[in-house]
BAZA-975802 format. One record per residue (C-alpha): residue number from 1; residue in one letter; x, y, z. Coordinates in nm, 2 decimals. Example, Ala and Ser with C-alpha at 12.3 -4.5 7.8 and 13.67 -1.06 7.14 Angstrom:
residues 2
   seq   type       c1       c2       c3
     1      a     1.23    -0.45     0.78
     2      s     1.37    -0.11     0.71
***
This chain:
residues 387
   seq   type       c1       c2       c3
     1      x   -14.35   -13.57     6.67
     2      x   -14.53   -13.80     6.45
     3      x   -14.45   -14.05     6.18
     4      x   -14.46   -13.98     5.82
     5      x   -14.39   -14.23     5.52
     6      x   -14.16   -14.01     5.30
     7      x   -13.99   -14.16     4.90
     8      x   -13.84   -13.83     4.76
     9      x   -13.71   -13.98     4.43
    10      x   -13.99   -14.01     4.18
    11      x   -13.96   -13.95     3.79
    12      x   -14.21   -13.80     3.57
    13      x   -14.14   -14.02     3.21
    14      x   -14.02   -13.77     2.97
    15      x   -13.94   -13.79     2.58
    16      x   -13.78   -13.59     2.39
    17      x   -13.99   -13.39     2.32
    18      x   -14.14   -13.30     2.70
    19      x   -14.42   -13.55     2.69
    20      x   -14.52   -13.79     2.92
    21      x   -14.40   -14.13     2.87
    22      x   -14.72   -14.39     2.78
    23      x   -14.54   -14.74     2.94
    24      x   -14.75   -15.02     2.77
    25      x   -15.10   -15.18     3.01
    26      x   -14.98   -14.87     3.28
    27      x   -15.08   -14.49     3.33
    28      x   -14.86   -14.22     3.23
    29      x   -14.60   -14.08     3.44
    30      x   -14.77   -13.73     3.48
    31      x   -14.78   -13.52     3.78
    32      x   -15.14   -13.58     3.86
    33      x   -15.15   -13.99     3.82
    34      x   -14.79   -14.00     4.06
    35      x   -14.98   -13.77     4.32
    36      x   -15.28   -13.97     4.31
    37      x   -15.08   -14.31     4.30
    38      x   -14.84   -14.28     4.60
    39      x   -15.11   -14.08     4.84
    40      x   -15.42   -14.32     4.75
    41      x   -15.23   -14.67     4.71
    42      x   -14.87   -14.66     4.82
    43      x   -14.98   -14.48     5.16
    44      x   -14.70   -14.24     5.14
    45      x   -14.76   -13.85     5.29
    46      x   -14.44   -13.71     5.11
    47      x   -14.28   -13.74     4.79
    48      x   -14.03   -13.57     4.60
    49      x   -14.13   -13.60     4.23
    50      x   -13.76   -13.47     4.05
    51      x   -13.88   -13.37     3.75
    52      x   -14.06   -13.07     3.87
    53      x   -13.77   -12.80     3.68
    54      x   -13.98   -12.91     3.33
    55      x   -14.18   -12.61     3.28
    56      x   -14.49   -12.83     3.18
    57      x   -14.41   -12.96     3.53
    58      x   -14.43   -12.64     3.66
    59      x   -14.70   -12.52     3.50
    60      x   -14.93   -12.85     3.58
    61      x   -14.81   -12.75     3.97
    62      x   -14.98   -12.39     3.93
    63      x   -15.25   -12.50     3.78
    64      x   -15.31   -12.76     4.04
    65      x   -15.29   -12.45     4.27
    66      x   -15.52   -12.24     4.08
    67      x   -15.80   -12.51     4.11
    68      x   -15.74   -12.54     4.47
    69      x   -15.62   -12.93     4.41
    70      x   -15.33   -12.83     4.59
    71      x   -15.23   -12.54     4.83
    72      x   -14.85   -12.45     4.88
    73      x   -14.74   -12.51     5.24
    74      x   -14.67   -12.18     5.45
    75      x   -14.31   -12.36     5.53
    76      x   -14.27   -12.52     5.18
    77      x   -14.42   -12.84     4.99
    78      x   -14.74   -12.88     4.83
    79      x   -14.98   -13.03     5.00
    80      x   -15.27   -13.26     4.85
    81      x   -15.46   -13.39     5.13
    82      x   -15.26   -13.53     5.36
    83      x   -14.96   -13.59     5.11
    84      x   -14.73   -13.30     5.06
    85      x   -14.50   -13.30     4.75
    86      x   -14.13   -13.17     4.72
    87      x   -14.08   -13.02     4.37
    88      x   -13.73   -13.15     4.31
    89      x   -13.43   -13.22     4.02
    90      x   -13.20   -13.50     3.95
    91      x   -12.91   -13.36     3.72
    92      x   -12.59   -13.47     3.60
    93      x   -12.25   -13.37     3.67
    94      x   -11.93   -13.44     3.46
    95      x   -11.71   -13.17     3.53
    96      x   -11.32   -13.17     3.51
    97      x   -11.27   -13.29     3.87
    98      x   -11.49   -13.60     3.78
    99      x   -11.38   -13.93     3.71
   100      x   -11.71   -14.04     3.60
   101      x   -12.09   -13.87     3.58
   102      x   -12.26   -13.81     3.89
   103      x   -12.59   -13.79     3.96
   104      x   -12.76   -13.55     4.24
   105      x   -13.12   -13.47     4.37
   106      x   -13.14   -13.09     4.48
   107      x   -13.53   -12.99     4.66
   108      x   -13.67   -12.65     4.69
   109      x   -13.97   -12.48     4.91
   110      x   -14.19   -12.34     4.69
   111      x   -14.31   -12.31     4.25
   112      x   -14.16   -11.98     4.26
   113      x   -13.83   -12.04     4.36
   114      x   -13.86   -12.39     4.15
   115      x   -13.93   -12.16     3.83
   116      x   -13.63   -11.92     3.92
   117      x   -13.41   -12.23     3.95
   118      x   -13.55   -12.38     3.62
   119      x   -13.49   -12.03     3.39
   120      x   -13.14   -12.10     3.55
   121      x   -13.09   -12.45     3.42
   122      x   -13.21   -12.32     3.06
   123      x   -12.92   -12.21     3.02
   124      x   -12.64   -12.44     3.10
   125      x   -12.79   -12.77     2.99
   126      x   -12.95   -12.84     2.67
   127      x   -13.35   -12.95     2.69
   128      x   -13.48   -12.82     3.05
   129      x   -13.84   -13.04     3.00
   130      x   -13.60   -13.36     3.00
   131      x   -13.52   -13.58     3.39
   132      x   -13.16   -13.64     3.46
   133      x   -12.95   -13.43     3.20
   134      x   -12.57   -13.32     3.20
   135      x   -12.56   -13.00     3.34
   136      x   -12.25   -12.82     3.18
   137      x   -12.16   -12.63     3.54
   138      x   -11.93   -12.73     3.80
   139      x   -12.04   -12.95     4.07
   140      x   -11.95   -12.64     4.32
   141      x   -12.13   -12.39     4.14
   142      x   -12.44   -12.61     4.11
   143      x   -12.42   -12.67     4.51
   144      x   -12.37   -12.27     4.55
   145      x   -12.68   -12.20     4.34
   146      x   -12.89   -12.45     4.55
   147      x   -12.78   -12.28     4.83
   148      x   -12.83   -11.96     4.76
   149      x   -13.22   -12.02     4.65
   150      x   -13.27   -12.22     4.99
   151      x   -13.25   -12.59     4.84
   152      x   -13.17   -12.89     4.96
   153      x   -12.86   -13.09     4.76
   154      x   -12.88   -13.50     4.82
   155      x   -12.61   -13.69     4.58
   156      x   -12.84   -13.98     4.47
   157      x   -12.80   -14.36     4.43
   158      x   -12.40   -14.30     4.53
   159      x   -12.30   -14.63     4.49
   160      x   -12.40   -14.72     4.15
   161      x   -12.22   -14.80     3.93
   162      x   -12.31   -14.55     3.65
   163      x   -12.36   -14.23     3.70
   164      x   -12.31   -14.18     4.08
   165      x   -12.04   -14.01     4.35
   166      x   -11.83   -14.37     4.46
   167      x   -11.92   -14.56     4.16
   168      x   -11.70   -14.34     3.90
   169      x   -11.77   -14.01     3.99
   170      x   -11.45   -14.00     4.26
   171      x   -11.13   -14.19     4.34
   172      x   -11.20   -14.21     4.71
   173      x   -11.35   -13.89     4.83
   174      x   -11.69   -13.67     4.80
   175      x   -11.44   -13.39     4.85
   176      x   -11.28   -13.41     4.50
   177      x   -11.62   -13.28     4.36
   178      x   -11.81   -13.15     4.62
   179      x   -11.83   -12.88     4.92
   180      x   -11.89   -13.11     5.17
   181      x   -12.06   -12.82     5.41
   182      x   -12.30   -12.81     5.13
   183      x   -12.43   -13.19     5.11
   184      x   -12.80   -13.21     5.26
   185      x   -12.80   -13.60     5.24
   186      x   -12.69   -13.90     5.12
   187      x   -12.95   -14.14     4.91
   188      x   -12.82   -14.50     4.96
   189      x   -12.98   -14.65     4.63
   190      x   -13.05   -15.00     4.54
   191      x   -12.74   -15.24     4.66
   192      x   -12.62   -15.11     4.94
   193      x   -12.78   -15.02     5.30
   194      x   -12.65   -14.83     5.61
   195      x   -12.40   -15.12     5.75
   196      x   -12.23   -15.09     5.39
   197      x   -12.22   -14.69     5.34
   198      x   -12.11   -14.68     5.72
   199      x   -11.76   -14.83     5.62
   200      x   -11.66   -14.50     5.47
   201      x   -11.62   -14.25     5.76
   202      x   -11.67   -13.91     5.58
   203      x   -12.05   -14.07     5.55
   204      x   -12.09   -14.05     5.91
   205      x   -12.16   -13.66     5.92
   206      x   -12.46   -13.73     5.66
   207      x   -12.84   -13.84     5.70
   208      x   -12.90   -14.12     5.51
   209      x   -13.24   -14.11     5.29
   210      x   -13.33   -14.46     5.10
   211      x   -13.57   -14.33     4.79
   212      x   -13.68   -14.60     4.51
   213      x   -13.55   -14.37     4.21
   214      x   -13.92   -14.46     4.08
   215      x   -14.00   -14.48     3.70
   216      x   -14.30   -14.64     3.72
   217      x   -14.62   -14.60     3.94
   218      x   -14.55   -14.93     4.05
   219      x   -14.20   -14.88     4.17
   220      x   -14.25   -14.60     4.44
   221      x   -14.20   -14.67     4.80
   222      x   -13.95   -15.01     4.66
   223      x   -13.75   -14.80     4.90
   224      x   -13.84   -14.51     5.15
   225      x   -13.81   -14.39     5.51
   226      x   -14.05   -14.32     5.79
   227      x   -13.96   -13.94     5.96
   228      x   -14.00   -13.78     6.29
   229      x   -14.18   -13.44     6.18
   230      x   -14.47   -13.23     6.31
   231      x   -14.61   -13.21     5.97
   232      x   -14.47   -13.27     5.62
   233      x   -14.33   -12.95     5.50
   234      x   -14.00   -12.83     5.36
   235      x   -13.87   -12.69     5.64
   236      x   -13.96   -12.96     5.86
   237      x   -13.77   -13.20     5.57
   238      x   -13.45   -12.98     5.64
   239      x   -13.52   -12.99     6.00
   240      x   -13.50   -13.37     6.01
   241      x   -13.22   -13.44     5.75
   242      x   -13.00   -13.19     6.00
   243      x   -13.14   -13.38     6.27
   244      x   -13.25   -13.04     6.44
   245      x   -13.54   -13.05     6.70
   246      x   -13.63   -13.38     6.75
   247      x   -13.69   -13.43     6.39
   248      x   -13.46   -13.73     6.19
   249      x   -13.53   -14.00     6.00
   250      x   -13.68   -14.27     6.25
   251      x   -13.61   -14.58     6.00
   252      x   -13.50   -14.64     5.63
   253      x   -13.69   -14.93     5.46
   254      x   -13.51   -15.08     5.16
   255      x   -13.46   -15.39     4.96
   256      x   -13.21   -15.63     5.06
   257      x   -12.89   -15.53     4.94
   258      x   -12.89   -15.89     4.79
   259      x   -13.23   -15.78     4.60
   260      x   -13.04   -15.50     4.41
   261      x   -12.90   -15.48     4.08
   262      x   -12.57   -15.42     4.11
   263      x   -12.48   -15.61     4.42
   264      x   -12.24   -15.83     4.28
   265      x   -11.95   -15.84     4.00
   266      x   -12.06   -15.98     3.70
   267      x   -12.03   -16.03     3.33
   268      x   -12.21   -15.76     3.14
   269      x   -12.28   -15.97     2.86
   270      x   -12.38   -16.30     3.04
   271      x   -12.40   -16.17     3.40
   272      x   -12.17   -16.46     3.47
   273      x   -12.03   -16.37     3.86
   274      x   -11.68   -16.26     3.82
   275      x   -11.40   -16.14     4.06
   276      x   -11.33   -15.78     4.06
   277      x   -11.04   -15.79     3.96
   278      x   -11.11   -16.01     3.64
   279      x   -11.04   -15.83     3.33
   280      x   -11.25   -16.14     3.10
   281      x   -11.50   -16.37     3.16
   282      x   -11.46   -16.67     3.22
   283      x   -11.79   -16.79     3.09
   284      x   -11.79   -16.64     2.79
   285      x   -11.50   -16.47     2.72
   286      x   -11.67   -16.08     2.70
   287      x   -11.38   -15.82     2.84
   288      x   -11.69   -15.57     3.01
   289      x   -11.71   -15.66     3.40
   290      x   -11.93   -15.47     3.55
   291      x   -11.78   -15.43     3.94
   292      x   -12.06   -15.50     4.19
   293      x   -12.16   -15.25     4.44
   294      x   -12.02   -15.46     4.74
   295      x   -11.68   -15.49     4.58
   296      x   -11.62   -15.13     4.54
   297      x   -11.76   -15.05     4.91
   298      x   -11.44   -15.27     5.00
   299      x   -11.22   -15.01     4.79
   300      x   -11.29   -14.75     4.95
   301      x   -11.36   -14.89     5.31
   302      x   -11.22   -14.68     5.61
   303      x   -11.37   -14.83     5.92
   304      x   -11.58   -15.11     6.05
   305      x   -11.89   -14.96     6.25
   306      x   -12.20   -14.71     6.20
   307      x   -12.22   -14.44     6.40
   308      x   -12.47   -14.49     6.70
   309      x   -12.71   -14.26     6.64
   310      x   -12.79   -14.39     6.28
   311      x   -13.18   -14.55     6.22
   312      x   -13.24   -14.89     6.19
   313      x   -13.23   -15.03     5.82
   314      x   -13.53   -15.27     5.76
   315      x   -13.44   -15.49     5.47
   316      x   -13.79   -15.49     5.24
   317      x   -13.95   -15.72     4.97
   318      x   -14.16   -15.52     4.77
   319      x   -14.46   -15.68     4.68
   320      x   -14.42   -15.72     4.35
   321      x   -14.08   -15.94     4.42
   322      x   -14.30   -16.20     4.55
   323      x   -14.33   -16.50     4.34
   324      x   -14.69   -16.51     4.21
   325      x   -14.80   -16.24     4.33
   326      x   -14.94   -16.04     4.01
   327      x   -15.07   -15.74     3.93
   328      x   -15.48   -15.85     3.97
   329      x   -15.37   -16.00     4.31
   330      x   -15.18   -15.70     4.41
   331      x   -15.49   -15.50     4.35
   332      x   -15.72   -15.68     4.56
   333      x   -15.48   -15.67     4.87
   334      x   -15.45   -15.29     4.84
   335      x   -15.84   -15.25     4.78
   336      x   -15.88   -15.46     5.08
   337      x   -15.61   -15.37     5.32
   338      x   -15.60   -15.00     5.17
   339      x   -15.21   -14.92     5.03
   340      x   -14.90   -15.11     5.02
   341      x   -14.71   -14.97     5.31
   342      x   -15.02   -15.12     5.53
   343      x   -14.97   -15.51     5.37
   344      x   -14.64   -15.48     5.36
   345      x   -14.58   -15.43     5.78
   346      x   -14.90   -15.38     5.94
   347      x   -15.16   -15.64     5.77
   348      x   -15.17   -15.99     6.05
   349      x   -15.06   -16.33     5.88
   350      x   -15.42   -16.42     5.93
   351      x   -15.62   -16.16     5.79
   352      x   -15.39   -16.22     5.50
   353      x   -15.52   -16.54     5.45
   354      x   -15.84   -16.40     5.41
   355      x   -15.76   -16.25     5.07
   356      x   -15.48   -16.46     4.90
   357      x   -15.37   -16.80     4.84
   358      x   -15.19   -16.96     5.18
   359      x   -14.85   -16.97     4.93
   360      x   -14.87   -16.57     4.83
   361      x   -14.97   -16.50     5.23
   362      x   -14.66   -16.70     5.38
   363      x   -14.43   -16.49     5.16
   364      x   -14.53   -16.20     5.23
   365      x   -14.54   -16.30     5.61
   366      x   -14.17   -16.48     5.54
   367      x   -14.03   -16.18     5.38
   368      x   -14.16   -15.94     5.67
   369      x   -13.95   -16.14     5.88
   370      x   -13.63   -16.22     5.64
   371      x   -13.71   -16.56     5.61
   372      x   -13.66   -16.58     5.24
   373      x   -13.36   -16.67     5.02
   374      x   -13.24   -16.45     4.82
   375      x   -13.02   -16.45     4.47
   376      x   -12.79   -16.17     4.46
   377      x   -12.81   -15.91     4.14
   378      x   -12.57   -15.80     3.96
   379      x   -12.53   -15.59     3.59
   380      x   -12.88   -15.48     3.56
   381      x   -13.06   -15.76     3.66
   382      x   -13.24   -15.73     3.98
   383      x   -13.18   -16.06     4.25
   384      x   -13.45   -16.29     4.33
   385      x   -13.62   -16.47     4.60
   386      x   -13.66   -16.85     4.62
   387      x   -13.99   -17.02     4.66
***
């Protein structure tokens, strides 16, 4: 088996009116520049880019295809180079056996069956170019569908607390919505890592995957996993998420739950920390708490240990938490060192050195070995590590 770098939750920047998004001194979120991004400076050799239902999406796929850019794997994926891309949708559910909206990530083999699936969508939501949209079908009958067009169904970011399974979505269990026979996956999201999700015991049947949710170039790989696969394909994807043939996820890589913003119970007008049970603030008197990610874990919390066979979780600084470390430095370590993934774990202390000012080298060196303090997040606002 060999190792593959793998972030399956990437966003194409969509407005209204099916356009990419222009985000000010950055490249637009299009199929192309997120291709070229995570294979040529991130490192990564699998993404899932959930957007890929658009038909502009789809029809920038094909024509990728037609030029001979990309070629569609025999066992499903496109590959370009040595990176192979999932096409992939995050949708919305708010059904009547939902508490709250809930957000999922369903993958599928090839265009073809991507375009079947999208002339589906047409018609129960109400703009298919758009990323993320209320689907008006049941949770079941979306899962069914997958299923029966050979697709993989991941609830995403589950412990959020918008839009996601345990933040609103249930009262205690996946099964209120959901077949469980028919869940693929679990994506962890920012807050939380495997010791957290591991307190609720119906999570223990499920593969874990850590994706960054990425709306920006800059954000993919903030959080990914490294797989056991003989290449990256589809089928090998389902292979390892079943853990079926020697193939599973080897290691998730994610920030420190600390690092995430929604960790904690705040304010969420002055992101003042509060107690979750707190129905003002004390600071300044605003009756919106926002109940942190680690609070609501201990709601629903069934048992104490992970099951053995789970991955390690490595807790992961991004580079562009560290303090200092700007978008002209960041530059020059990736043309140097050649992507992120490589100064982020691989990259000696020394040759480090080499490139960047002693201060920027030690962090990165410190937060490779969790020898950073952190300030938890909370409401929003991402934590932050002390120089």
């Amino acid at each position: 088996m060999k190792r593959f770098y793998v972030d399956l939750h990437i966003h194409i920047g969509r407005t209204w009116t099916g356009k990419p998004v222009k985000i000010t001194g950055a490249k637009s979120l299009t199929f192309t520049n997120i291709i070229e991004h995570a294979r040529h400076e991130k490192g990564l050799n699998m993404i899932g880019i959930i957007d890929s239902h658009s038909p502009e999406v789809i029809l920038e796929m094909e024509s990728l295809v037609s030029s001979g850019d990309m070629v569609e794997h025999p066992d499903g994926g496109l590959a370009f180079g040595d990176l192979t891309v999932i096409p992939g949708s995050e949708l919305e559910i708010y059904d009547e056996q939902c508490n709250g909206p809930i957000h999922v990530l369903v993958f599928f083999p090839t265009i073809a069956i991507m375009r079947e699936f999208s002339n589906w969508l047409s018609g129960h939501l109400k703009n298919v170019q758009l990323s993320s949209q209320r689907i008006y079908v049941s949770g079941l009958e979306l899962q069914r569908k997958v299923k029966e067009l050979g697709g993989l169904f991941i609830p995403a970011h589950v412990f959020t607390p918008f839009k996601s399974l345990y933040g609103k979505g249930v009262n205690k269990s996946l099964t209120e919505v959901f077949d469980p026979a028919l869940i693929d996956g679990i994506e962890l999201g920012l807050s939380s890592d495997t010791s957290m999700a591991d307190q609720i015991k119906e999570l223990h049947d499920y593969t874990f995957v850590t994706n960054s949710d990425a709306h920006s170039l800059a954000k993919i790989a903030r959080e990914y996993q490294v797989i056991l696969m003989k290449e990256p394909s589809f089928k090998e994807l389902g292979k390892a998420l079943k853990k079926e043939d020697g193939r599973q996820i080897a290691v998730n890589y994610g920030l420190d739950p600390l690092l995430g913003k929604y960790h904690k119970t705040v304010c969420a007008a002055c992101l003042h920390p509060a107690d979750e049970d707190d129905q003002i603030c004390s600071q300044c008197g605003n009756k919106k708490i926002i109940k942190g990610v680690a609070d609501r874990i201990l709601e629903l919390k069934t048992v104490e240990k992970s099951p053995e066979d789970r991955p390690p979780y490595v807790h992961q600084v991004p580079l562009e938490f560290i303090p200092g470390l700007g978008p002209k430095v960041l530059d020059k370590l990736v043309n140097h060192f050649g992507s992120e993934m490589a100064i982020l774990h691989e990259v000696p202390g020394e040759a480090l050195h080499e490139v960047v000012p002693p201060k920027i080298a030690d962090m990165i060196m410190k937060a490779r070995e969790g020898k950073v303090t952190l300030s938890a997040g909370g409401g929003g606002k991402y934590g932050k590590i002390s120089e």
